[in-house]
LUMFIDO-6411 format. One line per 4 residues: for each residue x, y, z of N, C-alpha, C. Coordinates in nm, 3 decimals, decimal comma. Example, Ala and Ser with C-alpha at 12.3 -4.5 7.8 and 13.67 -1.06 7.14 Angstrom:
residues 2
1,319/-0,569/0,780/1,230/-0,450/0,780/1,320/-0,330/0,780 ~ 1,285/-0,225/0,708/1,367/-0,106/0,714/1,290/0,003/0,787
END
This chain:
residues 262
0,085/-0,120/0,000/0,000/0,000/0,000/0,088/0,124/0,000 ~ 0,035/0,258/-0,087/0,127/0,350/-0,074/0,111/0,446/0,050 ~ 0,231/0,528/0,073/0,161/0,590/0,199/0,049/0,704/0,188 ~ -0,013/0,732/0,301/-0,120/0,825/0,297/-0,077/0,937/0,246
-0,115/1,023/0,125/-0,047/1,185/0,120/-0,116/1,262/0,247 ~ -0,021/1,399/0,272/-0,090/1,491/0,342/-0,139/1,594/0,267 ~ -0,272/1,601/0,294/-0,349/1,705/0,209/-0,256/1,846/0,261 ~ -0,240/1,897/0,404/-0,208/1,984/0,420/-0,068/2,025/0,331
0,031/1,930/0,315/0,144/1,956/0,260/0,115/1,962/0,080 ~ 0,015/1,915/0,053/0,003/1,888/-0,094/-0,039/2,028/-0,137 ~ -0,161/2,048/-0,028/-0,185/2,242/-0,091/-0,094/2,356/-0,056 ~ 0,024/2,333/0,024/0,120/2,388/0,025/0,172/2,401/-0,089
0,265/2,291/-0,151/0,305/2,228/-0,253/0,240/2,312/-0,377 ~ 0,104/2,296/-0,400/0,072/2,370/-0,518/0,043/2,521/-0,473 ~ 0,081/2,601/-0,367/0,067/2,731/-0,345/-0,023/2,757/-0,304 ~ -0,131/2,677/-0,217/-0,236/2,745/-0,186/-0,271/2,732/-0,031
-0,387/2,787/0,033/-0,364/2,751/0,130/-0,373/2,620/0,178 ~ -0,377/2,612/0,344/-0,415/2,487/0,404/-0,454/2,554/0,511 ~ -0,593/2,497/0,505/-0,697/2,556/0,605/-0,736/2,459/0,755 ~ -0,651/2,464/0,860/-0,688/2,387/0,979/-0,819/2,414/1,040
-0,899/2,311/1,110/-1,022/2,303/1,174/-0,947/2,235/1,335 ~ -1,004/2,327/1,402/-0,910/2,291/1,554/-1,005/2,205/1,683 ~ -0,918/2,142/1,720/-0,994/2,039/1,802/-0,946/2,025/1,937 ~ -1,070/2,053/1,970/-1,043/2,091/2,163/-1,077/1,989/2,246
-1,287/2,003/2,197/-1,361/1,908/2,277/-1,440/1,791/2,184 ~ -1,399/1,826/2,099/-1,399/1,705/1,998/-1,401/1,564/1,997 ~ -1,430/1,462/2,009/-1,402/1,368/2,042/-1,449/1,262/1,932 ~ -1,385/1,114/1,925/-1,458/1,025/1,822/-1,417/0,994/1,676
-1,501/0,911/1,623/-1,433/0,864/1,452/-1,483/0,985/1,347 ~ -1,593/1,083/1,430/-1,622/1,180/1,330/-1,573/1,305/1,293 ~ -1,448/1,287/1,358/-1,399/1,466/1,335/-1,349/1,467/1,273 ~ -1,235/1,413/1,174/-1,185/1,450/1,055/-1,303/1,460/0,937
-1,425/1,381/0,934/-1,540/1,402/0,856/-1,617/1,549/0,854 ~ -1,598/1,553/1,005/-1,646/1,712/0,999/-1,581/1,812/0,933 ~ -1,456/1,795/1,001/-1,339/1,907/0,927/-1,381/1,898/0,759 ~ -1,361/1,758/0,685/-1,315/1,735/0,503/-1,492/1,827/0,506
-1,627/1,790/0,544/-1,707/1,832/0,520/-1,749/1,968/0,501 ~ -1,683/2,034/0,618/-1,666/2,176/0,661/-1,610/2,298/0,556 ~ -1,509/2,147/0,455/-1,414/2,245/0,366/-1,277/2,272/0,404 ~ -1,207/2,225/0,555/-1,118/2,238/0,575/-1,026/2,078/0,551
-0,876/2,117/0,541/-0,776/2,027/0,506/-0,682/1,965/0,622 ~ -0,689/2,024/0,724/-0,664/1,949/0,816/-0,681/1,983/0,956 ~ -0,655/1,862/1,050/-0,724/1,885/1,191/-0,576/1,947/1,274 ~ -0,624/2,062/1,328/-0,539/2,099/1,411/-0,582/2,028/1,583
-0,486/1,925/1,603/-0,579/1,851/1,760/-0,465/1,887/1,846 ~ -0,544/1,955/1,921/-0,432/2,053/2,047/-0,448/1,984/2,160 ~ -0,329/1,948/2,168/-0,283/1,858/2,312/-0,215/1,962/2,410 ~ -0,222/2,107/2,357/-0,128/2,193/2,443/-0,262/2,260/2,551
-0,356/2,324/2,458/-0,457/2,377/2,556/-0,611/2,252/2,556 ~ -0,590/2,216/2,476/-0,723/2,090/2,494/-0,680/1,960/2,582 ~ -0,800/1,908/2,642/-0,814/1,833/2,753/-0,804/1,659/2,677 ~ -0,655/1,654/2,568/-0,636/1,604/2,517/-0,517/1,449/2,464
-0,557/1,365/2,529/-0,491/1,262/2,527/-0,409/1,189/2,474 ~ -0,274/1,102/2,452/-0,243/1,052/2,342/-0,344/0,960/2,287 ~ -0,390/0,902/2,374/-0,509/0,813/2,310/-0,623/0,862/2,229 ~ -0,668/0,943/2,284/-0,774/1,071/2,208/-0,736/1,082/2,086
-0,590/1,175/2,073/-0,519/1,195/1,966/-0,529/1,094/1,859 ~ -0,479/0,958/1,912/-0,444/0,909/1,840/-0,557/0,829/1,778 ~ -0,722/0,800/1,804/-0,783/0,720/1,767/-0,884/0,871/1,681 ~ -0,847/0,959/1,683/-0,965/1,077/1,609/-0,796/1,064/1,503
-0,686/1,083/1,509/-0,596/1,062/1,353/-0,654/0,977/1,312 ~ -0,616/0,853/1,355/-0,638/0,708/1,280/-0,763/0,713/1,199 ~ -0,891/0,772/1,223/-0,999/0,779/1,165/-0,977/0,874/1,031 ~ -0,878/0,974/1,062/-0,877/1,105/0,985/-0,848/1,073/0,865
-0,706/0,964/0,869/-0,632/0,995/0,772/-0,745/0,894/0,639 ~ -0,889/0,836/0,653/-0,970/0,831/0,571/-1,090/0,855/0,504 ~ -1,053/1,000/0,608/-1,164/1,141/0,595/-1,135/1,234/0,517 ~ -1,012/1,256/0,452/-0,981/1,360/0,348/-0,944/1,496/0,414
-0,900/1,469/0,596/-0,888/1,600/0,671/-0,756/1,542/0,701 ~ -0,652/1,604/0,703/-0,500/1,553/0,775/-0,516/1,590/0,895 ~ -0,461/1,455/0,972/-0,449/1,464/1,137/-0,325/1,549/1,183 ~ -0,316/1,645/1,241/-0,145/1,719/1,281/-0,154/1,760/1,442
-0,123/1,710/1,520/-0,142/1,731/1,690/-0,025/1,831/1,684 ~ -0,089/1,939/1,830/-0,022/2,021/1,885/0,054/1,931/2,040 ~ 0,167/1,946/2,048/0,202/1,909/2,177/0,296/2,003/2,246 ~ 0,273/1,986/2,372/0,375/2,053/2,455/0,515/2,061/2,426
0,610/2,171/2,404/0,724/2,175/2,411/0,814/2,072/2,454 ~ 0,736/2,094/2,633/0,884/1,960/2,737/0,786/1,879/2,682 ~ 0,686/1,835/2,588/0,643/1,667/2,580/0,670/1,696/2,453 ~ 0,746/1,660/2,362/0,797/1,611/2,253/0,748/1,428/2,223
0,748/1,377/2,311/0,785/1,271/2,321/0,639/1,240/2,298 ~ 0,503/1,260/2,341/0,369/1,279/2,299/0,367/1,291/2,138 ~ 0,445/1,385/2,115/0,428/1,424/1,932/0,493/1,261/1,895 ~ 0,566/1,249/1,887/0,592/1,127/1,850/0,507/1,011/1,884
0,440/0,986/1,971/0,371/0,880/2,031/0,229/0,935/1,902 ~ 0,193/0,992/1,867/0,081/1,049/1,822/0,131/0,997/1,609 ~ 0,264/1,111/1,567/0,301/1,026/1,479/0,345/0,880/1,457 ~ 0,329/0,798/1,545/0,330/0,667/1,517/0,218/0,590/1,538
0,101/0,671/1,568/-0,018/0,626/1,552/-0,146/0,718/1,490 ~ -0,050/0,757/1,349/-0,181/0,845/1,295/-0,147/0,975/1,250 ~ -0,108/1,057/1,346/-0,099/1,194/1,324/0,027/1,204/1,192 ~ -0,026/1,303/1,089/0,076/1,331/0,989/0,130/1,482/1,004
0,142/1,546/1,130/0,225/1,629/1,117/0,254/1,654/1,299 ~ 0,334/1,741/1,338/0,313/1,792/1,490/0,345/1,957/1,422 ~ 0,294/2,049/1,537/0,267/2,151/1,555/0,368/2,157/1,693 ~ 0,478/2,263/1,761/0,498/2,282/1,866/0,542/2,406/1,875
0,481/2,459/2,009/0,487/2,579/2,064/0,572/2,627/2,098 ~ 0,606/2,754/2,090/0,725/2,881/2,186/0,863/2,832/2,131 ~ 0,890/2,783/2,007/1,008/2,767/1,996/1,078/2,917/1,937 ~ 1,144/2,924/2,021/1,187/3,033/2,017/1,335/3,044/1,968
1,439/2,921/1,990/1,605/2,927/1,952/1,584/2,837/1,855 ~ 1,739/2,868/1,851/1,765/2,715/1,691/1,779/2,615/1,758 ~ 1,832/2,653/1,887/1,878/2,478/1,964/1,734/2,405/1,984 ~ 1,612/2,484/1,978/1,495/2,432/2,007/1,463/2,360/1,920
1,426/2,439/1,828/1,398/2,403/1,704/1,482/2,290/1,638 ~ 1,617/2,256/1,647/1,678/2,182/1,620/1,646/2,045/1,703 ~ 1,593/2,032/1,821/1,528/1,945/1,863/1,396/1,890/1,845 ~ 1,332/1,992/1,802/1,172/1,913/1,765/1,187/1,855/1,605
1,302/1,905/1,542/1,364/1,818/1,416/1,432/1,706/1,494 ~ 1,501/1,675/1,539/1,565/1,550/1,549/1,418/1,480/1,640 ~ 1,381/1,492/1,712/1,219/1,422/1,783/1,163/1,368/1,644 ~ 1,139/1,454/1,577/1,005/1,397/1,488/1,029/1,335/1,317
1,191/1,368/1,290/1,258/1,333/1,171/1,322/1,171/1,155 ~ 1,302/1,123/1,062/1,404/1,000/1,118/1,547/0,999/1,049 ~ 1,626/0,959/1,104/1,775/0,960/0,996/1,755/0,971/0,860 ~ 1,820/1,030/0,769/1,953/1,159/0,812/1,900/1,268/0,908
1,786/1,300/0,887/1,745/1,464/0,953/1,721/1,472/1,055 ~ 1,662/1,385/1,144/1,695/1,340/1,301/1,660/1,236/1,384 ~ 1,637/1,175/1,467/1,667/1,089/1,556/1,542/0,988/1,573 ~ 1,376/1,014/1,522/1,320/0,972/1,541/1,324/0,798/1,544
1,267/0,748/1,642/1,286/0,624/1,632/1,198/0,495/1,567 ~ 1,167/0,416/1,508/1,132/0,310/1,438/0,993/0,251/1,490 ~ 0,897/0,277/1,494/0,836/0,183/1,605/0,776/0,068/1,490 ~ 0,789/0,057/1,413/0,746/-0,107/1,316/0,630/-0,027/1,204
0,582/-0,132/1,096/0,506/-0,100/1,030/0,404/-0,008/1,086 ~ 0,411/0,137/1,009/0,293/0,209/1,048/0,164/0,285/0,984 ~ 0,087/0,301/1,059/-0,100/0,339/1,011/-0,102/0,391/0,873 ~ 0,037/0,449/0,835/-0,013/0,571/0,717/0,058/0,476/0,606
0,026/0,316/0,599/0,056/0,255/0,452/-0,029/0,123/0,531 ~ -0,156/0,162/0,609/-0,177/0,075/0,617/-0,152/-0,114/0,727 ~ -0,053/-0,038/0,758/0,012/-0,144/0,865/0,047/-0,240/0,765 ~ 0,077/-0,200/0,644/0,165/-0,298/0,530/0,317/-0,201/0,458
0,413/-0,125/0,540/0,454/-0,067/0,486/0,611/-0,151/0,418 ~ 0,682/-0,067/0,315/0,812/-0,110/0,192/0,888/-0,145/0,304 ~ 1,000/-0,136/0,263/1,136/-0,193/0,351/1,165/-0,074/0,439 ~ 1,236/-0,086/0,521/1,269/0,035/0,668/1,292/0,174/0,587
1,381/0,167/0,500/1,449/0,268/0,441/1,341/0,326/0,379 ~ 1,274/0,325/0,240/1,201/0,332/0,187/1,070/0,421/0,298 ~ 1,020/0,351/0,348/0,892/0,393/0,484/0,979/0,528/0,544 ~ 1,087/0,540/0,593/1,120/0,629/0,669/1,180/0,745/0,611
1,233/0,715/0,454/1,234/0,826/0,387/1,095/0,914/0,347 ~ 0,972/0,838/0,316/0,855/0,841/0,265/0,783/0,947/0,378 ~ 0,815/0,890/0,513/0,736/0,976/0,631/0,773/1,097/0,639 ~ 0,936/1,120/0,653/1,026/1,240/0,625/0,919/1,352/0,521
0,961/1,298/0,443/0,827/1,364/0,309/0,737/1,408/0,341 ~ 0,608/1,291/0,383/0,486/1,337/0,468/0,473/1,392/0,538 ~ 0,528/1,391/0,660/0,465/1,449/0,777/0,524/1,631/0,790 ~ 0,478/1,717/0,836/0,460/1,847/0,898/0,513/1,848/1,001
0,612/1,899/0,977/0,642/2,007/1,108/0,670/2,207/1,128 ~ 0,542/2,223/1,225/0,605/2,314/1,232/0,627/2,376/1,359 ~ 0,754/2,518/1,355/0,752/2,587/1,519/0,664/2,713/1,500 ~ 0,629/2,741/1,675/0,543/2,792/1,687/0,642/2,940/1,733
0,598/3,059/1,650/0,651/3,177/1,703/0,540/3,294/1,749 ~ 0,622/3,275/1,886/0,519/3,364/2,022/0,594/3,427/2,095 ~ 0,714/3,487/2,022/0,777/3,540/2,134/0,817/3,676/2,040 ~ 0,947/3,768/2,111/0,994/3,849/2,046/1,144/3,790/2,011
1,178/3,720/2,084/1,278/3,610/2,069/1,277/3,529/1,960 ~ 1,176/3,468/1,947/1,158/3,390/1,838/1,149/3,450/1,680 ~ 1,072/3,590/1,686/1,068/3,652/1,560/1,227/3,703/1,581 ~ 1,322/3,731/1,630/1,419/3,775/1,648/1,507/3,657/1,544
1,474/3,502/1,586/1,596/3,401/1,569/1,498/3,316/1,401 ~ 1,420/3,403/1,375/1,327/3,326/1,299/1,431/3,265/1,141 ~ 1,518/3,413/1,137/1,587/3,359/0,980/1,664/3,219/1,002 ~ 1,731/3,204/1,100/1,811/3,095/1,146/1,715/2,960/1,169
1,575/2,988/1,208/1,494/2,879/1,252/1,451/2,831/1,124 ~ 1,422/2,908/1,013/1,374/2,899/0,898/1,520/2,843/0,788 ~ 1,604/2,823/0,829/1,696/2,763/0,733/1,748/2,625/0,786 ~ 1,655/2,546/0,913/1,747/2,456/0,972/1,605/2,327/0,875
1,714/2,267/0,831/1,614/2,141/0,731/1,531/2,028/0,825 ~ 1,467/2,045/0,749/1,294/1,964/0,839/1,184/2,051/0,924 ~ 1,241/2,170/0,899/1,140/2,284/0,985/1,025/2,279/0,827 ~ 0,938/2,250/0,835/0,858/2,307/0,742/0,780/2,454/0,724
0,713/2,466/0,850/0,667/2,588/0,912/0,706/2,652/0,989 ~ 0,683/2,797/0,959/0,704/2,871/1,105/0,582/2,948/1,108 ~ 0,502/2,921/1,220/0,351/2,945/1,269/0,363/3,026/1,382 ~ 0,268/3,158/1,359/0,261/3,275/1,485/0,165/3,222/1,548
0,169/3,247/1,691/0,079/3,206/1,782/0,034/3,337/1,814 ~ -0,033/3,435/1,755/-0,052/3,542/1,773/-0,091/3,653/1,858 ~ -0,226/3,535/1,962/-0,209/3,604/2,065/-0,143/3,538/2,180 ~ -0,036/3,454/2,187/0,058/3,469/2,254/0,127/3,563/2,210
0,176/3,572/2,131/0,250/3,730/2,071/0,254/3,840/2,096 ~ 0,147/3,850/2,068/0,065/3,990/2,169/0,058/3,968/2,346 ~ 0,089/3,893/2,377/0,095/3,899/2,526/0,227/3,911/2,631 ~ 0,328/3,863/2,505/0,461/3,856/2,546/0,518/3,967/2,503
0,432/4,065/2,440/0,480/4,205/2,376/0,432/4,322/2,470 ~ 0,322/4,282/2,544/0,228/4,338/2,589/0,106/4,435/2,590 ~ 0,117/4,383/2,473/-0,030/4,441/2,377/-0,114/4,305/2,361 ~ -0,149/4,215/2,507/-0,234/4,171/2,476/-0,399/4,138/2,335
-0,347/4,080/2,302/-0,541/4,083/2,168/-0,554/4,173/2,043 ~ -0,401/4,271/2,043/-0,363/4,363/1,988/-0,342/4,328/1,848 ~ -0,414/4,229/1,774/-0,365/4,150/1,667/-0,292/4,214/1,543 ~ -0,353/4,298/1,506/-0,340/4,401/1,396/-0,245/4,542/1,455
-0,160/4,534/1,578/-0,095/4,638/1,606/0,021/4,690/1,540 ~ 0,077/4,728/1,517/0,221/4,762/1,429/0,330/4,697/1,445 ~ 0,366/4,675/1,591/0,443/4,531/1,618/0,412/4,461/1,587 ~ 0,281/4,383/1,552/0,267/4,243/1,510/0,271/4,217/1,402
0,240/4,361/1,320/0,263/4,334/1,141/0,377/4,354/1,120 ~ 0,483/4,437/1,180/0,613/4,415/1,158/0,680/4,232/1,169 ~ 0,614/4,200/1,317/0,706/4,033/1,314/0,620/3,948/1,224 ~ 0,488/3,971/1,149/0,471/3,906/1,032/0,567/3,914/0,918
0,540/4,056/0,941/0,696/4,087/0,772/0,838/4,012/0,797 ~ 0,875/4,013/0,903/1,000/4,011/0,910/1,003/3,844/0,900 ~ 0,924/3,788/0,993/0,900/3,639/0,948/0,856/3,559/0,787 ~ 0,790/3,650/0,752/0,758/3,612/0,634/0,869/3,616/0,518
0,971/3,743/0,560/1,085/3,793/0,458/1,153/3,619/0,547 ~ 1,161/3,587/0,617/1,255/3,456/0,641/1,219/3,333/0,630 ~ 1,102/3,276/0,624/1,083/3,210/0,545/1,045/3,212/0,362 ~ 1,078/3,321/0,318/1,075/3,337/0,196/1,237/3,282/0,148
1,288/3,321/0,242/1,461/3,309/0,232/1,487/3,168/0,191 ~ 1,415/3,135/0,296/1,458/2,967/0,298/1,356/2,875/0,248 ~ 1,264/2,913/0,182/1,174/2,851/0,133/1,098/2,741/0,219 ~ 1,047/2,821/0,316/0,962/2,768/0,417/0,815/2,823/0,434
0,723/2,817/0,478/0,591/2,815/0,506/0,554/2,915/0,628 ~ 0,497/3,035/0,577/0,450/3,136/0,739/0,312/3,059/0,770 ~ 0,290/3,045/0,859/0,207/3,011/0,926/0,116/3,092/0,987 ~ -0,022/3,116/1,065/-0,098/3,202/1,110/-0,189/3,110/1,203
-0,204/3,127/1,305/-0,304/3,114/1,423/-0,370/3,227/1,547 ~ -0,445/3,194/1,554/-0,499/3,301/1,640/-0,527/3,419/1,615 ~ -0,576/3,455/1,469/-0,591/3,595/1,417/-0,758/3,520/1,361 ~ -0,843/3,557/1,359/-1,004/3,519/1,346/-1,131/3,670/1,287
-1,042/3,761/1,295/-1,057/3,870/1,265/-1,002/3,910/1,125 ~ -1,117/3,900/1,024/-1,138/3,939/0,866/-1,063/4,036/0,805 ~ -1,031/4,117/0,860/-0,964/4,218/0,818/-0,836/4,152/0,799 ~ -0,793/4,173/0,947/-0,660/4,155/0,970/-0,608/4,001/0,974
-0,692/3,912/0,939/-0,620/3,842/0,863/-0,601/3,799/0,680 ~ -0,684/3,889/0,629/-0,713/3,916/0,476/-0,530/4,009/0,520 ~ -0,488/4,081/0,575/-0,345/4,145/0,555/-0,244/4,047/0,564 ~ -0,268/3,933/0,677/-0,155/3,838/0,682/-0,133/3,740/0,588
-0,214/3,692/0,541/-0,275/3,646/0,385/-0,230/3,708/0,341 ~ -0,188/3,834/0,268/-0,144/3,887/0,190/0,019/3,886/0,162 ~ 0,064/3,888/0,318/0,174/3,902/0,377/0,262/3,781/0,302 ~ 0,220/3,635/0,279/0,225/3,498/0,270/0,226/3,383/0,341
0,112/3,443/0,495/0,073/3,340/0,558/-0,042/3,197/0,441 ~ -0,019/3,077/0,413/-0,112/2,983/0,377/-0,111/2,823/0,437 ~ -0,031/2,858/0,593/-0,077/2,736/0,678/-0,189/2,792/0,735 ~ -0,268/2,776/0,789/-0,362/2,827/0,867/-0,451/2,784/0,960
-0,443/2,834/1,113/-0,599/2,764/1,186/-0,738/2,847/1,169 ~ -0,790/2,770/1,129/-0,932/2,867/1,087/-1,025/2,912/1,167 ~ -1,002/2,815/1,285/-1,098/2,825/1,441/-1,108/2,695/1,461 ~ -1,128/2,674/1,601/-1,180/2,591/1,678/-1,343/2,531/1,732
-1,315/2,388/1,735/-1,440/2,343/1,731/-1,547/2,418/1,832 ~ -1,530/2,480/1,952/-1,600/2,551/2,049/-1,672/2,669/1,977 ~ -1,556/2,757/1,891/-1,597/2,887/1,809/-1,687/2,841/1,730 ~ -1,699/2,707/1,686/-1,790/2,687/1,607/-1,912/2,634/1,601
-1,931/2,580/1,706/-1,997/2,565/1,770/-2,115/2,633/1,821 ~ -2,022/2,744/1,937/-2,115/2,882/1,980/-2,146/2,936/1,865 ~ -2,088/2,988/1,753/-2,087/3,049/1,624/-2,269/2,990/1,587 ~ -2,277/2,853/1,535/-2,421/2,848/1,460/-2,468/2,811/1,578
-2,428/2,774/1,689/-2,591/2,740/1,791/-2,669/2,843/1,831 ~ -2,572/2,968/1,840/-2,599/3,106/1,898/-2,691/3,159/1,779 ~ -2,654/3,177/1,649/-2,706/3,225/1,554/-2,828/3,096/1,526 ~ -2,836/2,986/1,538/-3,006/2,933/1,495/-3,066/2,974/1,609
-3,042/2,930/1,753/-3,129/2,983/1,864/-3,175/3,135/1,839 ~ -3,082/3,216/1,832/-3,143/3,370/1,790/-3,232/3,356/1,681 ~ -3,228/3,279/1,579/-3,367/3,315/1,494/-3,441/3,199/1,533 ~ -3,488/3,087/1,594/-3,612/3,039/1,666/-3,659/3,096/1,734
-3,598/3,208/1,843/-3,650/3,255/1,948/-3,710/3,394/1,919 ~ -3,650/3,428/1,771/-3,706/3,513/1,720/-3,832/3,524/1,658 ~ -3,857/3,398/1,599/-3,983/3,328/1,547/-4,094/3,366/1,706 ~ -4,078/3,285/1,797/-4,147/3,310/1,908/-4,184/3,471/1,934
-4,090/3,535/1,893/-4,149/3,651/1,963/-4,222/3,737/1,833 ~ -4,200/3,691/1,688/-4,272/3,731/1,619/-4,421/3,685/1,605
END
């Protein structure tokens, strides 16, 4: 069997975006269905702020990767070791937060890469060919390929070390966590402030350098993210399952209850 492609990396690939659907309280074989249904390309499943399990993780991927939504878990920084437990059962990319140095960043490459590019380790035939995968070599070059990685920039540090983070091989993305950004700047929620469109530019001029991927989270606001878009953010989280949630329950209840009072 060949391996699974990642949608998210494939619409990269042809220049366009990749639109994440984020998963908090989500649970079950139906959420990558929701996401492909929804229109989005892949599941952003946050193990950093969601009440979110490797097991969780790993049985809503396993479903995903035959939903037409790519599975990509967020994990904790000090848990690296989660991102991996997650890519060997499903997930085709990790997402990790606050990396802010190269030495960091140079570690969530060797965690999640396997030789030459880094250290990841072997765990036997895996989910994304099927549990029938080619010879060692072959499979582990193939995953290299597939899977996503990207760091998360939330600091002023991090937009500081970004050209260097953006030239170290196997970084695919570099993703603003925006309003962390704004909080470590102290313009809290400040999304669209002048500092923050500056460390878009300046991030964006560095992964242009190195032919890497800007990334965008936590900007939900039309305007100002129609500018970061412009900028050459096309990883993207689009919102979370809660926002979306409140989003149409709030808006049908307001017009039933409107009915009533008409």
């Amino acid at each position: 069997m060949p391996i699974i492609q990642n949608i998210a990396k494939q619409r990269l690939a042809e220049g366009g975006l990749a639109i994440g659907f984020g998963v908090h309280h989500l649970r079950g074989s139906a959420v990558g269905a929701l996401g492909a249904a929804t229109g989005f390309d892949w599941l952003f499943i946050d193990m950093e702020h969601g009440a979110m399990s490797v097991d969780d993780a790993a049985q809503i991927s396993m479903a995903a990767l035959g939903q037409g939504c790519t599975p990509i878990v967020r994990c904790c920084k000090d848990a690296l070791f989660e991102g991996t437990r997650c890519l060997d059962n499903g997930a085709m990319g990790v997402v990790v937060p606050h990396v802010d140095t190269v030495a960091e960043a140079k570690q969530v490459v060797e965690a999640f890469r396997f030789p030459p590019l880094g250290m990841r380790s072997w765990g036997g035939p895996p989910i994304l060919y099927g549990f029938q995968a080619p010879d060692a070599a072959t499979a582990q070059r193939e995953s290299n390929e597939q899977v996503l990685i990207a760091c998360m920039v939330e600091t002023e540090e991090s937009v500081a070390n970004a050209d260097a983070i953006a030239a170290i091989p196997g970084v695919d993305v570099l993703m603003f966590g925006t309003s962390d950004l704004t909080a470590t700047m102290g313009i809290p929620g400040q999304i669209g402030h002048p500092r923050v469109r500056a460390a878009y530019a300046s991030v964006a001029a560095a992964c242009a350098r190195h032919g890497k991927v800007l990334g965008m989270g936590g900007v939900y606001d039309e305007v100002v993210a129609r500018d970061y878009v412009a900028l050459g953010a096309r990883f993207i989280l689009g919102g979370s399952d809660h926002a979306f949630v409140m989003a149409g329950a709030g808006q049908r209840a307001k017009f039933l209850r409107g009915l009533a009072a008409g």
